[in-house]
C-alpha positions as CSV (number, residue, x, y, z in Angstrom):
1,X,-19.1,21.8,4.6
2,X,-16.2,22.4,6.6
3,X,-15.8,20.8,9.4
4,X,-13.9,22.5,11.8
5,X,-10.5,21.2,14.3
6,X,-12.6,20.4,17.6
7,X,-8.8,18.8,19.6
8,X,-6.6,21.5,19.0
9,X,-5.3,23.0,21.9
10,X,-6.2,20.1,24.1
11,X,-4.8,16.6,22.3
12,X,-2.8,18.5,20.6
13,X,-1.0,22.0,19.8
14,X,-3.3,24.9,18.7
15,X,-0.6,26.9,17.3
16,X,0.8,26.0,14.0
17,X,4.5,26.5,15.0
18,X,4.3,24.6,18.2
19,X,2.7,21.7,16.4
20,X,5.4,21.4,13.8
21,X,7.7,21.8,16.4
22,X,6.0,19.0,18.3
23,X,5.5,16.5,15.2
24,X,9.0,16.8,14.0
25,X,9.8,15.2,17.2
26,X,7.9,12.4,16.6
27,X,9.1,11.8,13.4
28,X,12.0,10.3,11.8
29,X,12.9,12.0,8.8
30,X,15.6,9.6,7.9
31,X,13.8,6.8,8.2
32,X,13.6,4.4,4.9
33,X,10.2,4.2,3.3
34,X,8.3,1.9,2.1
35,X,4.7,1.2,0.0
36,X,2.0,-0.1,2.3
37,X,-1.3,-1.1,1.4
38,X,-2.3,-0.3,5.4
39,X,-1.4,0.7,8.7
40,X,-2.6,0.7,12.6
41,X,-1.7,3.8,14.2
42,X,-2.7,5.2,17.4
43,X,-5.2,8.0,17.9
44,X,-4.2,9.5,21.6
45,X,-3.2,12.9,22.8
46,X,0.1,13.3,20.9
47,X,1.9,13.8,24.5
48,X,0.5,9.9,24.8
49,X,1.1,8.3,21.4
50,X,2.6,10.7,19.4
51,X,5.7,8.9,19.4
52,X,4.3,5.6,18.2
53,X,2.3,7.2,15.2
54,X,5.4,9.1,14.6
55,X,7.6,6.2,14.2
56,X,4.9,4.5,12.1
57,X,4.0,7.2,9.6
58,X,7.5,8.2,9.3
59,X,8.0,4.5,7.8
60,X,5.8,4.8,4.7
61,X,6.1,6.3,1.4
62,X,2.7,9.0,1.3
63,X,0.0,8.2,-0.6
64,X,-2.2,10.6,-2.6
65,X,-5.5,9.7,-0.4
66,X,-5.9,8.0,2.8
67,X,-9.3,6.1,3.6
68,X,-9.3,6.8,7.6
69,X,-10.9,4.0,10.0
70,X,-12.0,5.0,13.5
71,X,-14.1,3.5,16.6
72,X,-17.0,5.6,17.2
73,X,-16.3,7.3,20.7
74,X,-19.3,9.9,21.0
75,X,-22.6,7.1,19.6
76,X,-23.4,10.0,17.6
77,X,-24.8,9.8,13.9
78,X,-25.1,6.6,12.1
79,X,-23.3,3.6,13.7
80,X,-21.2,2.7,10.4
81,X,-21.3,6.2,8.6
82,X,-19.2,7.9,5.8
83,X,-18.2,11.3,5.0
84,X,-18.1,11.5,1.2
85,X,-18.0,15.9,0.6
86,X,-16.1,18.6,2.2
87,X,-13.0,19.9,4.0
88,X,-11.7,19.7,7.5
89,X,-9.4,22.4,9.1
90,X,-6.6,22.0,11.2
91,X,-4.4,23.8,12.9
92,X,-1.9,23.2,9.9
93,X,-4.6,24.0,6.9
94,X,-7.3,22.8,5.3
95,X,-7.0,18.7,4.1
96,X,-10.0,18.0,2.0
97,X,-12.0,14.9,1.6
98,X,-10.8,12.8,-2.0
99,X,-15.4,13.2,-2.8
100,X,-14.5,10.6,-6.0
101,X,-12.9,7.8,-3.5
102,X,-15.7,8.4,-1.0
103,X,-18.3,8.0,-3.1
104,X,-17.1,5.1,-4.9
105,X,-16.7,3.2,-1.7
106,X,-19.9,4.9,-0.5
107,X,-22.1,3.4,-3.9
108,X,-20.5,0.0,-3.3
109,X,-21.2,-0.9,0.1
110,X,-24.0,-2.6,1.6
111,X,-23.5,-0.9,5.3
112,X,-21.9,2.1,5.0
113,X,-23.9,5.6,5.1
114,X,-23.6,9.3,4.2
115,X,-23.3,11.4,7.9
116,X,-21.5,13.8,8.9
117,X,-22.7,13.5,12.9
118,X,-21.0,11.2,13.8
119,X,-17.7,12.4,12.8
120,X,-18.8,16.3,14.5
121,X,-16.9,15.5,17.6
122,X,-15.0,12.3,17.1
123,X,-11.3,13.0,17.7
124,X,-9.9,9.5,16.1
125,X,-9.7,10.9,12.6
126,X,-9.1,14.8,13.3
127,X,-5.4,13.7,15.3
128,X,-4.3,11.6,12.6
129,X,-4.4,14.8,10.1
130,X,-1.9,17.2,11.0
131,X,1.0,14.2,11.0
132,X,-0.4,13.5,7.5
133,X,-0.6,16.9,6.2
134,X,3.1,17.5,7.9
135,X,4.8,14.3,6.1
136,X,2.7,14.2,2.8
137,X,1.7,18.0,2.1
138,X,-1.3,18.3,0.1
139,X,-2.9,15.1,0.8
140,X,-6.5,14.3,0.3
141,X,-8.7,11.7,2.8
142,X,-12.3,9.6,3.4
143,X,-13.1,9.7,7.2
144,X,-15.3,6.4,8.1
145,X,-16.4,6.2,11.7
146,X,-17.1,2.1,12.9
147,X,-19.6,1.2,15.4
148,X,-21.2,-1.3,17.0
149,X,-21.6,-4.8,13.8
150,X,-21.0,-8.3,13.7
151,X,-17.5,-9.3,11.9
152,X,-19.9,-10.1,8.9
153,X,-20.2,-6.9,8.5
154,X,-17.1,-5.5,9.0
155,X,-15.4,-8.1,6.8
156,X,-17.4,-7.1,4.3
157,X,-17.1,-3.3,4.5
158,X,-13.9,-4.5,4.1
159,X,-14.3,-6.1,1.2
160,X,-16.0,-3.2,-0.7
161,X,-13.3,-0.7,0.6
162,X,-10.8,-3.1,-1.3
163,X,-12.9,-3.2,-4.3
164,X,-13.1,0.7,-4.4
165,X,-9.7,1.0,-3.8
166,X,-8.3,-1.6,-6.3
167,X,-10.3,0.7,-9.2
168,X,-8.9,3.7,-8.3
169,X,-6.3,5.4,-10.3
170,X,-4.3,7.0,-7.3
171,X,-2.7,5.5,-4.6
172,X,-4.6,5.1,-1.7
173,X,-3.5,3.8,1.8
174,X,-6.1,2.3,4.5
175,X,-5.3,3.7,7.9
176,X,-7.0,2.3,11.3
177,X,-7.2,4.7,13.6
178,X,-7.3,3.1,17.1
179,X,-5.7,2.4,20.6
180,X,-4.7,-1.3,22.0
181,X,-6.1,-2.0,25.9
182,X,-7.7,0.6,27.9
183,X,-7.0,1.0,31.7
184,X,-5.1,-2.0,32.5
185,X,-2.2,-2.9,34.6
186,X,1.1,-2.3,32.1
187,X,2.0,-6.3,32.3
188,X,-1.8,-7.2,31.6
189,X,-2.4,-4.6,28.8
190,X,1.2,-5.3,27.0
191,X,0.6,-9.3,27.2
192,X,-3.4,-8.7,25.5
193,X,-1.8,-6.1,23.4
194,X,0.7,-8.7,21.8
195,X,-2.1,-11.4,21.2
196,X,-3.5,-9.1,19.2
197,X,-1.0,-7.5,16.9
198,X,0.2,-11.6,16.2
199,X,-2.8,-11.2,14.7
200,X,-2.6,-8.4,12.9
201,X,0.5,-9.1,11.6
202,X,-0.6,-12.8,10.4
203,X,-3.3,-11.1,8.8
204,X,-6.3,-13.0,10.4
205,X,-9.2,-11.2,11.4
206,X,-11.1,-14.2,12.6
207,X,-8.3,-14.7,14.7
208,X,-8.3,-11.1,15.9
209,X,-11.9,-11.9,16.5
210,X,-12.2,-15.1,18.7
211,X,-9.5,-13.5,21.0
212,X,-11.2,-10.2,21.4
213,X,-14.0,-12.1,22.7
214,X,-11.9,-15.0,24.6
215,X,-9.9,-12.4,26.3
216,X,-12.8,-9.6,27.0
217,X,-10.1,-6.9,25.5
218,X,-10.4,-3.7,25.5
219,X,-9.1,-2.7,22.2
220,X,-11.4,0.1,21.2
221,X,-9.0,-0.1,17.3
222,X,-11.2,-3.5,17.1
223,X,-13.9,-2.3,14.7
224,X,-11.6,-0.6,12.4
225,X,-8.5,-3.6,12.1
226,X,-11.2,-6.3,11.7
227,X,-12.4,-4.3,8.4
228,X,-8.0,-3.0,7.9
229,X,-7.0,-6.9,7.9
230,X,-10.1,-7.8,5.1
231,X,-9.4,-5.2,3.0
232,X,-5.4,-5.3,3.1
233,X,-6.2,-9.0,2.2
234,X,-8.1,-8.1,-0.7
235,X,-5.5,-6.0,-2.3
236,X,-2.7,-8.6,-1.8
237,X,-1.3,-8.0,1.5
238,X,1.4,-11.0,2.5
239,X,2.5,-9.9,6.1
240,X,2.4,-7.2,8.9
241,X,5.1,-5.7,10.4
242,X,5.1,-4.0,14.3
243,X,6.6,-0.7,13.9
244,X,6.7,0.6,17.8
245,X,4.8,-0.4,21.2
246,X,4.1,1.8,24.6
247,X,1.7,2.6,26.6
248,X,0.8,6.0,28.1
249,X,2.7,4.9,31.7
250,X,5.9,5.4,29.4
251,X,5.0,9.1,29.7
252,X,3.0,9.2,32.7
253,X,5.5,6.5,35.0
254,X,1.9,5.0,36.5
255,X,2.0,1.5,35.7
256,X,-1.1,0.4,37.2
257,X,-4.0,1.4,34.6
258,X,-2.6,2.2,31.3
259,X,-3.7,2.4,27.6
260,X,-1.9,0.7,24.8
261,X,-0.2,2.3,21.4
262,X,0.6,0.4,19.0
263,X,2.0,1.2,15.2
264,X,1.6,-1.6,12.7
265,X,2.1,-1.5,8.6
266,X,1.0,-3.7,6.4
267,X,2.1,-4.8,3.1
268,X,2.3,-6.8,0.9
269,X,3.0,-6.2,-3.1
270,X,6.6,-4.8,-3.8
271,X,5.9,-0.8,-5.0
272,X,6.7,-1.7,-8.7
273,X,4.2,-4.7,-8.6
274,X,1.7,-2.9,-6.9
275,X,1.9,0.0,-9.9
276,X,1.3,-2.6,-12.3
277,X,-1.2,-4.2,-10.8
278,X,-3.2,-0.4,-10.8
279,X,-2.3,0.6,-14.2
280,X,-3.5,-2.8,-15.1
281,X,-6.7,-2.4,-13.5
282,X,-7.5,1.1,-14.2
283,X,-7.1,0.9,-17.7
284,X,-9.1,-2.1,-18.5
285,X,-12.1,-1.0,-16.5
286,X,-11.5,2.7,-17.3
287,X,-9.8,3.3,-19.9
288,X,-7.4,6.0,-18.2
289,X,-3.2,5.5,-17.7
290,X,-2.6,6.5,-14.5
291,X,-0.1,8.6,-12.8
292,X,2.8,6.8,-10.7
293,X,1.8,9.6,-7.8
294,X,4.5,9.7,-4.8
295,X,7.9,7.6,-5.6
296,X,10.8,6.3,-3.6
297,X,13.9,7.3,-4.5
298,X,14.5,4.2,-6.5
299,X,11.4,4.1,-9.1
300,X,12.7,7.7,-10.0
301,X,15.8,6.4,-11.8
302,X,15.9,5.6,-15.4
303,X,15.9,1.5,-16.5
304,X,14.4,-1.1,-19.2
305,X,11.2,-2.8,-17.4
306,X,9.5,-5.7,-18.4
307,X,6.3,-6.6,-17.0
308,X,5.0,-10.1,-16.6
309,X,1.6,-11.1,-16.4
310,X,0.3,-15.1,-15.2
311,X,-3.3,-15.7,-14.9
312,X,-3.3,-19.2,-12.8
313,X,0.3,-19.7,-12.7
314,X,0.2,-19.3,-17.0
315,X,2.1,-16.6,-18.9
316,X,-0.8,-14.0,-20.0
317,X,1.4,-11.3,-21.1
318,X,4.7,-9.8,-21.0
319,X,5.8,-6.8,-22.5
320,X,9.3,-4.5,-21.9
321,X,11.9,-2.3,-22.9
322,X,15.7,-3.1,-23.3
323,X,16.3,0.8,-22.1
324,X,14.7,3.1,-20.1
325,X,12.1,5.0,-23.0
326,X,10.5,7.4,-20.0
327,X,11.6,9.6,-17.5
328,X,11.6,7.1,-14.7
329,X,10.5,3.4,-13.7
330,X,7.8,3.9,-12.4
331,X,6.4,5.6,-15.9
332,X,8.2,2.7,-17.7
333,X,6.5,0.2,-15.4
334,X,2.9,1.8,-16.1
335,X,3.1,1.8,-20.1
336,X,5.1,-1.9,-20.0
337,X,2.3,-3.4,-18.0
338,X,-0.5,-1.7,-20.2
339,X,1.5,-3.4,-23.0
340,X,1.4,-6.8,-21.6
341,X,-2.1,-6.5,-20.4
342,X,-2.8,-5.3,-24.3
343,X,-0.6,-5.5,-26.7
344,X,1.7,-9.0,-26.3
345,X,0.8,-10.2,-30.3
346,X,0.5,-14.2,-28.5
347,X,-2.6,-13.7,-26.2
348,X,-5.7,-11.7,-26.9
349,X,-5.9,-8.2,-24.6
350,X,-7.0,-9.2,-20.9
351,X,-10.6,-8.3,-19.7
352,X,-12.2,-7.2,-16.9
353,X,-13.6,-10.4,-15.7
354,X,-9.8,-12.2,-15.3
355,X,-8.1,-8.8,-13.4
356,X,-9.0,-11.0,-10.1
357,X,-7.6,-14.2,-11.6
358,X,-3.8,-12.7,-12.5
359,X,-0.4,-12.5,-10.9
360,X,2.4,-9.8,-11.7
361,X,6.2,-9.6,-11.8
362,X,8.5,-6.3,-12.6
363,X,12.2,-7.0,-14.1
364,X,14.1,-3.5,-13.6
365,X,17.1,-4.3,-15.9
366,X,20.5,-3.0,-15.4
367,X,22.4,-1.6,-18.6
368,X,23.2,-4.3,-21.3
369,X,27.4,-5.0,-21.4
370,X,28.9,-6.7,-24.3
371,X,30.7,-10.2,-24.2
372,X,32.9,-11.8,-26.0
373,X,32.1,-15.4,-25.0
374,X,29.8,-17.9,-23.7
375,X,31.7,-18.1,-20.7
376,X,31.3,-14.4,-19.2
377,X,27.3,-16.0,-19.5
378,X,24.7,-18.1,-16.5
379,X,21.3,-18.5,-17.5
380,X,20.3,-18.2,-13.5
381,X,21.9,-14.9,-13.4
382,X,21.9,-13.3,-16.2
383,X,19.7,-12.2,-19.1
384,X,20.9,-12.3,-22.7
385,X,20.5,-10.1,-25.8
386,X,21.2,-11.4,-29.1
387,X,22.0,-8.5,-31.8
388,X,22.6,-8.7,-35.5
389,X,22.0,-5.2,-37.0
390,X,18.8,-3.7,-36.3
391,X,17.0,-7.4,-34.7
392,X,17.4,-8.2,-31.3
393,X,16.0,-10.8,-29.3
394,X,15.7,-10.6,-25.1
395,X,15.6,-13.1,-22.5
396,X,15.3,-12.8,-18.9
397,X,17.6,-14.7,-16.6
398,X,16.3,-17.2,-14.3
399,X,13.6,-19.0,-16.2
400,X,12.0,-22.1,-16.0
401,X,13.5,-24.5,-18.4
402,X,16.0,-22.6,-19.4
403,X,19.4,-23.7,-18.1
404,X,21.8,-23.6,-20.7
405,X,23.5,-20.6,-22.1
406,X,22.7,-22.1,-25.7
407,X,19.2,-22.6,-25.3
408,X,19.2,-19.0,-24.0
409,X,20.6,-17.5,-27.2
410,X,18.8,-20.0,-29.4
411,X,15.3,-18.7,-28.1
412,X,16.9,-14.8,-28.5
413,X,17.5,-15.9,-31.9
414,X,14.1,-17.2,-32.4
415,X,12.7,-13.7,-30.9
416,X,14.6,-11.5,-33.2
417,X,14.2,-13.9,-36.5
418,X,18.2,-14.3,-36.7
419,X,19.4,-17.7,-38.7
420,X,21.1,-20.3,-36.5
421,X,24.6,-19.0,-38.5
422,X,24.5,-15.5,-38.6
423,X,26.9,-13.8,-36.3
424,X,25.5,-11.7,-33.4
425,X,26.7,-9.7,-31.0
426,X,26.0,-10.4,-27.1
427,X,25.3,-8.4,-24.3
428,X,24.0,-9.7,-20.8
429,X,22.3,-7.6,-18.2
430,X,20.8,-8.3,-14.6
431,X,17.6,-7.9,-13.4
432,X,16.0,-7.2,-9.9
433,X,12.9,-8.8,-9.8
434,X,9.7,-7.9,-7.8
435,X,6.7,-9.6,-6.9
């Protein structure tokens, strides 16, 4: 089906060029990117809001799908209802709905179900799509609308979102489409507003909870961040950030009954990490190598990688390359974590039952430079390679138990089969390390 734009030409511009025009106001082009696993942004007229969910969008790197959380505004259709076919038109083009990520989610969850009512004539999802589609081109979504459940519930729609998500082979981003307090005075709405994104940003939805309830807020994004929070949890999420707060008096100058906007982004795993983490998981349940999808400028350069993998704090894998053997890191970072999932000849190939048990690290190495002595070496700082012909043997700096520049090149020796008295040639390289 196609579900055609219902808001255009009221919240928003009907005419293509005015919309552009409109949105590259909001956004900020310039601004540096980052991976996020989520983020809150508001769903207003754009007059309203657009500037927060400009600032907020303009602050991530795009993914390829986006699953889409929104209050129910209209009680129409089922109250906790998924879209899992078809294509939605807006002023901009058609953006269709990413059918395999739907219906994974959809054939995991306990509470969620197939409608398309309820989404007819709800505007929460249908204004986030033309900011999408004008940052991140040919992107693909799943449009869930959230009504009235307990926090069981949501928590746990939560939970199965994250579970659909962390199988998937693309890169997917959880948005929550929602406004902060409704009709307010501007010191009353910012102080109940700021209670709850400390929560947001702490990551606790129990939190978010007990105060929704404590403080009888009016925070109609409630629904959506209490399932946002669980799921961003789930998939490793260590912090929030607040991107921008206002409220619509900032455009309208009445202070005494205003609605809230708030842009939050979540994240957690470093982009490199989180890569691994999906090639990791994709290939042992499915057998596919995934694609890196969109990039930041720096995992398109060219650089060794080596992927470590701990399960419980205890080495499990780790595989790399001295040089960049691909076209970029991010490519490098998906075949050396396959390798150390698979192929590291000390530990068996990892299964399916441990993925939820293991921890990740990505060295991106800088290019090995010869030295001529022990003293141009530091264990903490940098890593070593030991050459004699055709052998060489790696280490990484900054090791545990390893804090002597022999012991260093004694274990490189060891890695590479060289005799204690053979000469070698050294080299030393750093790392940045992600985790």
């Amino acid at each position: 089906m196609i579900r055609k734009a219902v808001y255009s030409g009221q919240w928003y511009p009907a005419a293509p060029s005015e919309l552009k025009a409109m949105i590259a106001g909001f956004v900020d082009q310039k601004a540096a990117k980052e991976d996020v696993i989520g983020l809150l942004v508001p769903h207003a007229g754009y007059i309203y809001s657009g500037k927060v969910a400009g600032a907020t969008l303009s602050r991530i790197v795009m993914a390829d799908t986006f699953v889409i959380l929104c209050p129910s505004h209209t009680g129409r259709g089922k109250p906790l209802s998924i879209m899992t076919e078809g294509t939605w038109e807006t002023p901009l083009g058609e953006v269709q709905i990413d059918s395999e990520m739907g219906k994974k989610i959809l054939s995991g969850s306990r509470y969620l179900q197939e409608d398309t009512a309820a989404h007819q004539e709800e505007h929460a999802v249908e204004v986030q799509l033309p900011f999408l589609q004008y940052l991140g081109g040919d992107i693909k979504f799943v449009p869930i609308v959230l009504s009235y459940a307990s926090n069981a519930v949501y928590k746990q729609i939560g939970k199965e979102i994250a579970t659909a998500i962390s199988g998937h082979h693309k890169q997917v981003v959880i948005l929550a489409s929602g406004d902060m307090t409704h009709y307010e005075p501007q010191e009353v709405a910012r102080k109940k507003d700021m209670l709850a994104v400390e929560t947001i940003l702490n990551l606790d939805e129990n939190e978010l909870a007990r105060r929704f309830k404590a403080m009888n807020m009016s925070i109609c994004a409630f629904p959506p961040l209490m399932v946002l929070i669980t799921a961003c949890k789930e998939l490793g999420a260590t912090q929030g950030e607040m991107v921008k707060y206002m409220t619509s008096g900032d455009t309208t100058g009445d202070y005494a009954a205003v609605v809230g906007y708030a842009g939050v982004v979540v994240k957690g795993r470093s982009a490199p990490v989180q890569l691994a983490k999906r090639a990791v998981d994709t290939y042992i349940r499915e057998g596919k190598v995934i694609k890196p999808g969109a990039l930041n400028e720096e995992m398109t350069a060219r650089a060794g990688v080596f992927v470590s993998i701990k399960k419980k704090g205890q080495l499990r894998g780790c595989i790399g390359t001295f040089e960049p053997t691909t076209e970029n890191i991010a490519h490098e970072v998906i075949a050396n974590a396959i390798g150390s999932a698979t192929s590291d000849p000390r530990f068996s190939a990892i299964t399916a039952d441990e993925l939820g048990d293991l921890s990740y690290s990505v060295d991106v190495l800088t290019a090995p430079e010869p030295v001529d002595s022990h003293d141009h070496l530091d264990p903490r700082k940098y890593g070593v390679i030991v050459e004699s012909g055709w052998r060489r043997g790696l280490l990484l700096p900054d090791l545990e138990g390893v804090d002597s520049v022999d012991y260093q090149i004694d274990i490189c020796r060891q890695k590479a089969g060289i005799e204690p008295d053979e000469p070698v040639k050294l080299y030393r390289f750093e790392v940045k390390r992600y985790k």
